[in-house]
SELUM-246153 format. One record per residue (C-alpha): residue number from 1; x, y, z. Coordinates in pm, 1 decimal. Layout:
BEGIN
(NUM, (X, Y, Z)) ...
This chain:
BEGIN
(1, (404.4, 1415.2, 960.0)) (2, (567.4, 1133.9, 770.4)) (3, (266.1, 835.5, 845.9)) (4, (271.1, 677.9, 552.2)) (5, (38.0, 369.8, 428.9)) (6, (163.7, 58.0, 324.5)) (7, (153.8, 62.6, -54.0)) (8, (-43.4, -232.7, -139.7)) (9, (-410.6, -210.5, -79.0)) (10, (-739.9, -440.0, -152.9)) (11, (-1023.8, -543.5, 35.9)) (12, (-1080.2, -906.7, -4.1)) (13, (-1430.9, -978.2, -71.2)) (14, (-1572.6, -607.4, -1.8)) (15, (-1780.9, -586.4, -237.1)) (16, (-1852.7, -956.5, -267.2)) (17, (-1985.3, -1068.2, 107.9)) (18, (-2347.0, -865.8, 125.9)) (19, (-2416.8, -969.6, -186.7)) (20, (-2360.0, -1320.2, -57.5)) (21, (-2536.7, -1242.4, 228.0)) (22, (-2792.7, -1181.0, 62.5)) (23, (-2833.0, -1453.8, -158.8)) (24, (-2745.2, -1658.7, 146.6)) (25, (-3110.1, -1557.4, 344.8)) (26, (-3251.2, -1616.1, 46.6)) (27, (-3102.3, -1985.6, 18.1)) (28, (-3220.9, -2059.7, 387.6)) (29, (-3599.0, -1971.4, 276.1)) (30, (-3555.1, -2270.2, 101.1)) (31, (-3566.5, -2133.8, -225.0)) (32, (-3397.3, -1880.9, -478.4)) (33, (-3660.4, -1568.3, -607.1)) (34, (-3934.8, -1663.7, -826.0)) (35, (-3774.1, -1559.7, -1144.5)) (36, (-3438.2, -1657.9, -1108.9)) (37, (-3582.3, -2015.6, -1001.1)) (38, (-3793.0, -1992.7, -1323.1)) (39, (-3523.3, -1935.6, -1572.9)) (40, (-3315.7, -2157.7, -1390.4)) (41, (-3555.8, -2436.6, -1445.1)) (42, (-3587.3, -2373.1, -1818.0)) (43, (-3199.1, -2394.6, -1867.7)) (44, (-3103.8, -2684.7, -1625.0)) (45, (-3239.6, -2996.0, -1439.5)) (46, (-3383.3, -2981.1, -1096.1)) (47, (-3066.9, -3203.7, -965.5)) (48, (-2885.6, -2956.7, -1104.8)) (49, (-3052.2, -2654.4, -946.2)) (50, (-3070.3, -2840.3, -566.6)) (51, (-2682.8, -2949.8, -576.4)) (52, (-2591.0, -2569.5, -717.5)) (53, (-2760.6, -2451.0, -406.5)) (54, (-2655.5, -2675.9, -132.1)) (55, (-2281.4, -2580.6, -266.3)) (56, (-2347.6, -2264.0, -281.3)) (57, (-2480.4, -2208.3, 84.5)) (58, (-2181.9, -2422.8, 206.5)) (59, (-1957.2, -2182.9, 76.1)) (60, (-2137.6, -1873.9, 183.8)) (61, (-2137.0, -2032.6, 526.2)) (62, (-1764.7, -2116.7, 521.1)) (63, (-1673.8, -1709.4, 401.4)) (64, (-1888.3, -1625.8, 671.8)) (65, (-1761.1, -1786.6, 948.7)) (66, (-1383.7, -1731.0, 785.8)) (67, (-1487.2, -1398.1, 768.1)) (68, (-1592.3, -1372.8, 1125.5)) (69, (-1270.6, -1537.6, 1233.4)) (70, (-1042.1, -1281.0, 1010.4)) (71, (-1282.2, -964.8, 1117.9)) (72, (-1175.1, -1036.4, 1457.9)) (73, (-787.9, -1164.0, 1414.4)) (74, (-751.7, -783.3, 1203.5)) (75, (-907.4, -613.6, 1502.3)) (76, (-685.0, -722.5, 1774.4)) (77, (-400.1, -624.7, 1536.7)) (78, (-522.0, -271.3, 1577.5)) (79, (-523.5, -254.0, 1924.7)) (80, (-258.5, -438.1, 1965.5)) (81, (-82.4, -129.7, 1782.1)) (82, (-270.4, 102.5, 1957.1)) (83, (-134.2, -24.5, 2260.4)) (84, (209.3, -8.7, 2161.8)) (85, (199.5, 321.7, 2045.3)) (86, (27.5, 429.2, 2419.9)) (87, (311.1, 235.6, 2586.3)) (88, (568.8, 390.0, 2347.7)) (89, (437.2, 743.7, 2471.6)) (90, (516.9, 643.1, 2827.3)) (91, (853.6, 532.0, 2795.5)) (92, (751.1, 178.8, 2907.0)) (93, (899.2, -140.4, 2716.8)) (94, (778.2, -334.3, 2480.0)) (95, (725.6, -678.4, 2503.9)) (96, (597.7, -1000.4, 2316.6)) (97, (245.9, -954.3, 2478.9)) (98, (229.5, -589.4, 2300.3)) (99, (176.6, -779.7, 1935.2)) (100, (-69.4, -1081.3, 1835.7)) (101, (169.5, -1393.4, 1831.1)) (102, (-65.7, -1616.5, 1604.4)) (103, (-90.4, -1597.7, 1178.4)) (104, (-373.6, -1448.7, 999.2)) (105, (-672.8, -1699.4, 976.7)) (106, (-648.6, -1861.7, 609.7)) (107, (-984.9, -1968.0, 435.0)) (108, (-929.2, -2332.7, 344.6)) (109, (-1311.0, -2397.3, 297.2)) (110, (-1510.0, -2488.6, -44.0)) (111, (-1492.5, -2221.1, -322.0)) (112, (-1803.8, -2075.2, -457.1)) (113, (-1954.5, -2320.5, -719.9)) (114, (-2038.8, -2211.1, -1097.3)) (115, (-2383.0, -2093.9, -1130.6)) (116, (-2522.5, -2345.1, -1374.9)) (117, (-2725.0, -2127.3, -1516.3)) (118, (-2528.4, -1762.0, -1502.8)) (119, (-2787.7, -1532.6, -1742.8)) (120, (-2978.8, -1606.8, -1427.9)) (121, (-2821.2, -1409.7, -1221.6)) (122, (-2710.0, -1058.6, -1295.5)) (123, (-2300.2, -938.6, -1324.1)) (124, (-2198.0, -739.0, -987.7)) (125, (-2132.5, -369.4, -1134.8)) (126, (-1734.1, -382.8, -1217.2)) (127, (-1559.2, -89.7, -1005.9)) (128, (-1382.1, 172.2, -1200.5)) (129, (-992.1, 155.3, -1168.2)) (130, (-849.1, 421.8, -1060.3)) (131, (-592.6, 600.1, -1362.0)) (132, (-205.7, 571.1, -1234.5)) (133, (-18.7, 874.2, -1399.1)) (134, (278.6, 806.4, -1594.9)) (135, (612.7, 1058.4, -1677.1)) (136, (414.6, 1136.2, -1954.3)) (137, (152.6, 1327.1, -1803.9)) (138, (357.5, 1443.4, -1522.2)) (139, (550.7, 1647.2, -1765.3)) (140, (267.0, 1764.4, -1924.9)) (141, (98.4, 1897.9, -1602.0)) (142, (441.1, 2046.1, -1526.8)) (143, (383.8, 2272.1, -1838.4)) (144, (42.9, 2323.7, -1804.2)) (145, (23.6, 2445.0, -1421.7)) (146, (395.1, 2603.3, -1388.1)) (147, (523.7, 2633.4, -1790.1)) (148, (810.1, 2467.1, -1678.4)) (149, (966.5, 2104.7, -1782.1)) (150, (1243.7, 1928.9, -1569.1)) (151, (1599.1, 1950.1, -1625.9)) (152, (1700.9, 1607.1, -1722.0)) (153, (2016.0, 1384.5, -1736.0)) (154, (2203.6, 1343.3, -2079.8)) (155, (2253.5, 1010.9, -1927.3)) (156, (2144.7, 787.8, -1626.7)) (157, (2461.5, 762.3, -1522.1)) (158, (2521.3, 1158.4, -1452.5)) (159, (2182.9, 1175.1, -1237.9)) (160, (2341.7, 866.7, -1038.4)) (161, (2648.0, 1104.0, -991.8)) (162, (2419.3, 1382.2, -875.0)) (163, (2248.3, 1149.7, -643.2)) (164, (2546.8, 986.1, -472.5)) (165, (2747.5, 1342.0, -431.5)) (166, (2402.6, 1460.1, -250.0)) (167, (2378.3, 1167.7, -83.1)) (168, (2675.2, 1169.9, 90.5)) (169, (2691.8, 1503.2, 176.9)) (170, (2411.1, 1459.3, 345.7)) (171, (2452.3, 1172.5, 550.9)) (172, (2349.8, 835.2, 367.7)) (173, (2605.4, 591.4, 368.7)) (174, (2696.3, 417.5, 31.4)) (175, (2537.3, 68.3, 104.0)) (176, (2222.0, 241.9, 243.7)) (177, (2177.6, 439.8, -86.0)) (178, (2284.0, 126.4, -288.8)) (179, (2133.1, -150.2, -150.0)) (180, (1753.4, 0.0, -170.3)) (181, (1830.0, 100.2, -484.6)) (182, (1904.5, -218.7, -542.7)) (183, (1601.9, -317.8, -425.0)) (184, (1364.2, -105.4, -542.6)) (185, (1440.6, -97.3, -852.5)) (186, (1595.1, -481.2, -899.4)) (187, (2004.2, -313.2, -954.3)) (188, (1932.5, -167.1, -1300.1)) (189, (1654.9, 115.1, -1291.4)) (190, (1677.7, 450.8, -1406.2)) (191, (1624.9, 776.0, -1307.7)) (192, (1277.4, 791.8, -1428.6)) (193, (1186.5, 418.9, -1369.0)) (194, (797.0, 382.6, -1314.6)) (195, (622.4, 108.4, -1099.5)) (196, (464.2, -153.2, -1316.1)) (197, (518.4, 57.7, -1645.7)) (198, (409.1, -118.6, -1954.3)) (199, (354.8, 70.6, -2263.5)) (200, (153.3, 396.9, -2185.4)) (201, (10.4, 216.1, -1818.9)) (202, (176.5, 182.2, -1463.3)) (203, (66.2, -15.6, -1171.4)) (204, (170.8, 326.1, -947.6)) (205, (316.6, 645.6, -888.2)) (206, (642.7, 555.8, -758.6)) (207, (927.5, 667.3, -977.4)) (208, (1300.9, 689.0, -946.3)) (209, (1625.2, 505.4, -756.1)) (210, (1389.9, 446.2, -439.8)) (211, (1024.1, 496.4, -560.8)) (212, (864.0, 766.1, -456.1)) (213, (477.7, 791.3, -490.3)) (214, (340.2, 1104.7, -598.8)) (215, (270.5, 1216.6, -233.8)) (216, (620.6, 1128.3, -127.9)) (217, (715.7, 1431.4, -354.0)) (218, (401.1, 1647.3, -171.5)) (219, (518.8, 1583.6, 139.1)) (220, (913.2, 1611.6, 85.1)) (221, (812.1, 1932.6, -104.2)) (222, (627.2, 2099.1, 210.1)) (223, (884.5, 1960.1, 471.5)) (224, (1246.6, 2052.7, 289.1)) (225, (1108.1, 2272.3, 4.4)) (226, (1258.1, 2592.7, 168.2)) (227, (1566.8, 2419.3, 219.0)) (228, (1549.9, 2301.5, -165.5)) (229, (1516.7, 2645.4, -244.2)) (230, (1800.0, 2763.0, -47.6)) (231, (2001.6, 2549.1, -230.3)) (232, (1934.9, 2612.3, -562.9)) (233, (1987.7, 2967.9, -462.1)) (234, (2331.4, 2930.1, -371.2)) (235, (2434.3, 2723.8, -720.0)) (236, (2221.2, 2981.1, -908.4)) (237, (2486.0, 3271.9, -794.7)) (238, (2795.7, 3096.7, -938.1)) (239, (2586.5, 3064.8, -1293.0)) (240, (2552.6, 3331.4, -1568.5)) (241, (2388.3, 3362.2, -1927.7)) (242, (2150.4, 3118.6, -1996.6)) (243, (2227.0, 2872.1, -1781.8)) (244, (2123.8, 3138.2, -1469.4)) (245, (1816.9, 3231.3, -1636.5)) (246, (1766.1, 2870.4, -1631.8)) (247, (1831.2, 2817.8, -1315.4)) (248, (1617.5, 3119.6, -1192.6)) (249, (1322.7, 3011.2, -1338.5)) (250, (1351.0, 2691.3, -1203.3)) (251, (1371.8, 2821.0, -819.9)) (252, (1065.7, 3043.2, -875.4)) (253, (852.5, 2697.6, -1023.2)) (254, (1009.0, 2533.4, -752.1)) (255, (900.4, 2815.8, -464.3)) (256, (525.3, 2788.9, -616.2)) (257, (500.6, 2435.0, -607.0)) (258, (634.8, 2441.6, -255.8)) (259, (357.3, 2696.0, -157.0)) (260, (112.3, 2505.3, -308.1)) (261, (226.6, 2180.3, -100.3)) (262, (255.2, 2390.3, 212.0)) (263, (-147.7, 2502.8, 172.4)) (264, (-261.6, 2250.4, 333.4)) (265, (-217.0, 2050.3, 751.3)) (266, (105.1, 1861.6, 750.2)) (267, (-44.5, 1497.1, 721.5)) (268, (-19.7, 1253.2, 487.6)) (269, (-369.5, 1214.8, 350.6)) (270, (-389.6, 1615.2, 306.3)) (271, (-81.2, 1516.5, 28.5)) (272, (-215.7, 1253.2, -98.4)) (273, (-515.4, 1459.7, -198.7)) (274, (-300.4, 1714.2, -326.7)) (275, (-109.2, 1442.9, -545.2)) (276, (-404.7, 1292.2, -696.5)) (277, (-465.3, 1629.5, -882.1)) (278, (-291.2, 1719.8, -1212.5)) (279, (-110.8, 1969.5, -993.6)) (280, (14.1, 1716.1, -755.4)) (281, (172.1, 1497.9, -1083.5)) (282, (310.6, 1850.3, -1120.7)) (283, (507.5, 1867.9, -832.1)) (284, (571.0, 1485.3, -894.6)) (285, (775.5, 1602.8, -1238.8)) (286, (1057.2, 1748.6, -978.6)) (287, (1196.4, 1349.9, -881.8)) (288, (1296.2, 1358.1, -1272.0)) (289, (1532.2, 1710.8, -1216.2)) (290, (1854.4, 1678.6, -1221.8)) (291, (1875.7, 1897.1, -920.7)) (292, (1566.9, 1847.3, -722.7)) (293, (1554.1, 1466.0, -803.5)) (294, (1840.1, 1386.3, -585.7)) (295, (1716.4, 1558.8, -332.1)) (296, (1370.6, 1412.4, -298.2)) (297, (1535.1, 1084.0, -326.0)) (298, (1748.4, 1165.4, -76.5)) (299, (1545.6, 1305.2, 203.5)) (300, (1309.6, 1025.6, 177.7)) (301, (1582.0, 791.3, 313.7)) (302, (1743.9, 1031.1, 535.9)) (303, (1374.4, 1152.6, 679.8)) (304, (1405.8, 824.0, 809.2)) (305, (1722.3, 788.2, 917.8)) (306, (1666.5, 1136.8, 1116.9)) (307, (1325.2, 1000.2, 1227.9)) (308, (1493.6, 676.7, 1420.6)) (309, (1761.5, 880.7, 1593.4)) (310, (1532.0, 1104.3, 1678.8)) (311, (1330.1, 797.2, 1865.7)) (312, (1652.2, 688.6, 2059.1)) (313, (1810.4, 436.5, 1774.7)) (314, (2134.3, 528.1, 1767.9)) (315, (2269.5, 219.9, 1583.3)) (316, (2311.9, 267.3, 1205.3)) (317, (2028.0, 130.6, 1048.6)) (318, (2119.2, -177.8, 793.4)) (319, (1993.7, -78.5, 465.6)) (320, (1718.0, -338.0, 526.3)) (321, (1602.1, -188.3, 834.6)) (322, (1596.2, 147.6, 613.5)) (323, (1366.5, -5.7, 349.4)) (324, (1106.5, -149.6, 625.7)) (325, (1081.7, 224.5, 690.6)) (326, (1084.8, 351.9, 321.2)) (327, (806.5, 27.4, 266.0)) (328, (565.9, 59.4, 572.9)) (329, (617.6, 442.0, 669.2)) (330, (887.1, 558.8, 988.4)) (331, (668.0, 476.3, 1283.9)) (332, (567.5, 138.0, 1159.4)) (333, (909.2, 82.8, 1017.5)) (334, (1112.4, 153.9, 1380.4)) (335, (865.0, -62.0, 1551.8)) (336, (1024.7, -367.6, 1337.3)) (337, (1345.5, -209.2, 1322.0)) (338, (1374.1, -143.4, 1748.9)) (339, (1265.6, -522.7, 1817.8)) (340, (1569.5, -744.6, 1946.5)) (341, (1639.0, -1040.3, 1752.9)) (342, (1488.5, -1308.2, 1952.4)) (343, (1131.8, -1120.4, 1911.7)) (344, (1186.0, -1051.1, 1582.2)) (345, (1159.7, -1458.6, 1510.7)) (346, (830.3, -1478.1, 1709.5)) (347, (668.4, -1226.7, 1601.0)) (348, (427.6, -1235.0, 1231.5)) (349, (492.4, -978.6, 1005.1)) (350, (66.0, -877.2, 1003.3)) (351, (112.1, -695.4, 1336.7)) (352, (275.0, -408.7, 1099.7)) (353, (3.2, -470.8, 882.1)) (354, (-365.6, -292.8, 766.7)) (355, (-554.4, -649.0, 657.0)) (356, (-576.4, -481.2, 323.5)) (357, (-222.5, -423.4, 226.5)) (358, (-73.8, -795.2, 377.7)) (359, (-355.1, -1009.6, 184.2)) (360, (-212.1, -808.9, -162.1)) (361, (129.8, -879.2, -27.2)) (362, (296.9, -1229.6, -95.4)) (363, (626.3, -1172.2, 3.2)) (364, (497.4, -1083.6, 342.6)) (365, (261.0, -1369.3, 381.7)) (366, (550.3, -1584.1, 287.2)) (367, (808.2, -1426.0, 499.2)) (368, (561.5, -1398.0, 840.6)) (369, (784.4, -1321.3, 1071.3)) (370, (958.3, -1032.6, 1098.0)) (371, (1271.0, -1216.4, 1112.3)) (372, (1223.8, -1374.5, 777.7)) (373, (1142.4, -1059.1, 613.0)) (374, (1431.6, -866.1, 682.0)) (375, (1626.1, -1154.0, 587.4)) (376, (1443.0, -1195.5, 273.2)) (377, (1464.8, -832.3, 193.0)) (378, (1855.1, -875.9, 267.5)) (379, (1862.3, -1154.6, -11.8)) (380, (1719.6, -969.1, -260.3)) (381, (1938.4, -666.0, -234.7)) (382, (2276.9, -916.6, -217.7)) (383, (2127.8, -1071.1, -533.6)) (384, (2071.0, -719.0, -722.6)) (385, (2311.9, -538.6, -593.3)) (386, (2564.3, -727.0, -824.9)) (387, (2318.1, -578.4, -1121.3)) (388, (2498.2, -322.7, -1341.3)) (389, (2235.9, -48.8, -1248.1)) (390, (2384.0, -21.9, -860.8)) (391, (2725.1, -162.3, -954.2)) (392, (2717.1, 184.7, -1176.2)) (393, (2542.2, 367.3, -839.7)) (394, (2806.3, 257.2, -617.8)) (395, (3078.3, 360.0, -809.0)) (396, (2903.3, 702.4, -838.0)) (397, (2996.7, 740.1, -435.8)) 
């Protein structure tokens, strides 16, 4: 099952608030521990020390109650979802009572003072950041686990042939392929274009024409791997010499790493434990195959496409509507997608929301209905499509 996260993700203040609260009983005793009072006193005035306190319980008193107020604004959001999705099962329409109708709750309240005297009080442990593979090391794990290294383009331009002739064969339409493309990757990526990349780091996983995250290429791998297979089958038997032997090997890597994403439930946090492995960045090397790439790219649109007609949307979806899908994951995705137009202007983009992934996302706090972010999402792809990157991809069609 396709249920995709949204990709952003932070807790705001997670690690932060029982610390304050904390500190904060300790400020209504009237008075900061012993030692920390002490050295205080030897480093700054008394003034100093009173005001620094005062401040600082008016702020932890403002993030509380803020806190309180967002706790419970998140919460109805989930069951306002979960009573969509019940009323969805029954067949019965949805309405504007089914989502929350006001914005998120916005602290506006003091910020936290300095500390006038820091040494004082002790550094919160820094959290380790998680390592984001790059191509780098997905080829390497590709050798390592399955002595095998993808076939890639002599150019960009011949994998954006490949892509388009799959493409179309298999259902996208031109400006659907295009016009994420186009948005994805701002109308000039590559093949092998990495999220974030800078030097030898990469803010995530997601690689290629329309970004796909390591477990994209998991899940694609367990769901249309057989049919992959099948494929490569059939263009194996026109080949001889070397470039069958080739070929062969290729399908036999490729039939492993589809047994290996098959070994586990069908759900999308079973992949994503599979893709956080050197294995997983294994099967992640495919998206940069000339043969397999356009496939993976491919069915990650068109599992979507398939995945709204199979709900009863028979329209076409706009290549906007597409990406809300490709973004937020198909059942969040149709639930903006399905909404008629005069909803879509009422209602605030956090009902598709976890609180986590809209308070890392400015372009959705910005654009907080969902008619604004469609429309914003349709901007960006006018503006890049006219980039040489999909000018070059829709030619390719």
């Amino acid at each position: 099952m396709r249920t995709q996260a949204i990709r952003y993700g932070f807790t705001i203040l997670a690690f932060a608030l029982p610390l304050l609260a904390t500190r904060g009983l300790a400020l209504e005793s009237g008075a900061l521990p012993e030692t920390v009072s002490d050295a205080m006193a030897q480093a700054v005035s008394p003034q100093t020390i009173a005001d620094y306190r005062r401040r600082l319980k008016e702020y932890i008193d403002a993030r509380t109650a803020y806190e309180a107020e967002a706790t419970a604004y998140w919460s109805s959001i989930a069951e306002k979802r979960r009573g969509r999705n019940a009323r969805r099962r029954e067949r019965q329409t949805i309405t504007l009572d089914d989502y929350v109708l006001t914005q998120p709750p916005v602290y506006t309240g003091p910020k936290r003072p300095v500390n006038p005297a820091p040494e004082a009080e002790p550094e919160p442990p820094r959290r380790e950041s998680k390592y984001v593979p790059v191509v780098a090391d997905l080829l390497k794990a590709a050798n390592d686990y399955f002595q095998w290294a993808p076939q890639r383009p002599a150019t960009d331009s011949e994998f954006k042939r490949a892509y388009a002739r799959f493409a179309a064969a298999a259902g996208l339409t031109r400006e659907q392929a295009v016009r994420v493309y186009a948005f994805e990757t701002g109308g000039t990526g590559n093949h092998d274009t990495q999220s974030g990349f800078h030097g030898t780091r990469a803010i995530s996983t997601a690689i290629g024409y329309n970004q796909l995250l390591t477990t994209n290429s998991v899940e694609l791998l367990a769901e249309q791997g057989p049919a992959f297979v099948s494929l490569l089958n059939e263009k194996a038997a026109g080949l001889s010499g070397v470039t069958r032997r080739a070929m062969d090997h290729k399908v036999a890597v490729l039939k492993k790493m589809v047994a290996l994403a098959r070994s586990v439930p069908d759900d999308w946090s079973q992949h994503e434990k599979i893709g956080d492995t050197p294995q997983g960045w294994a099967l992640h090397a495919m998206v940069l195959d000339i043969d397999v790439g356009p496939m993976l790219q491919t069915h990650k649109l068109l599992t979507s496409v398939l995945f709204a007609r199979a709900k009863g949307y028979t329209r076409p979806l706009t290549a906007a509507e597409l990406e809300m899908m490709n973004l937020t994951g198909d059942g969040t995705g149709l639930d903006m997608v399905m909404m008629p137009q005069p909803m879509r202007e009422r209602v605030p983009t956090s009902n598709f929301f976890q609180r986590s992934g809209y308070e890392r996302n400015p372009v959705a706090i910005r654009n907080n209905t969902v008619a604004k972010l469609l429309a914003v999402t349709d901007e960006r792809m006018n503006f890049n499509s006219g980039k040489p990157g999909a000018k070059e991809l829709a030619s390719s069609f």
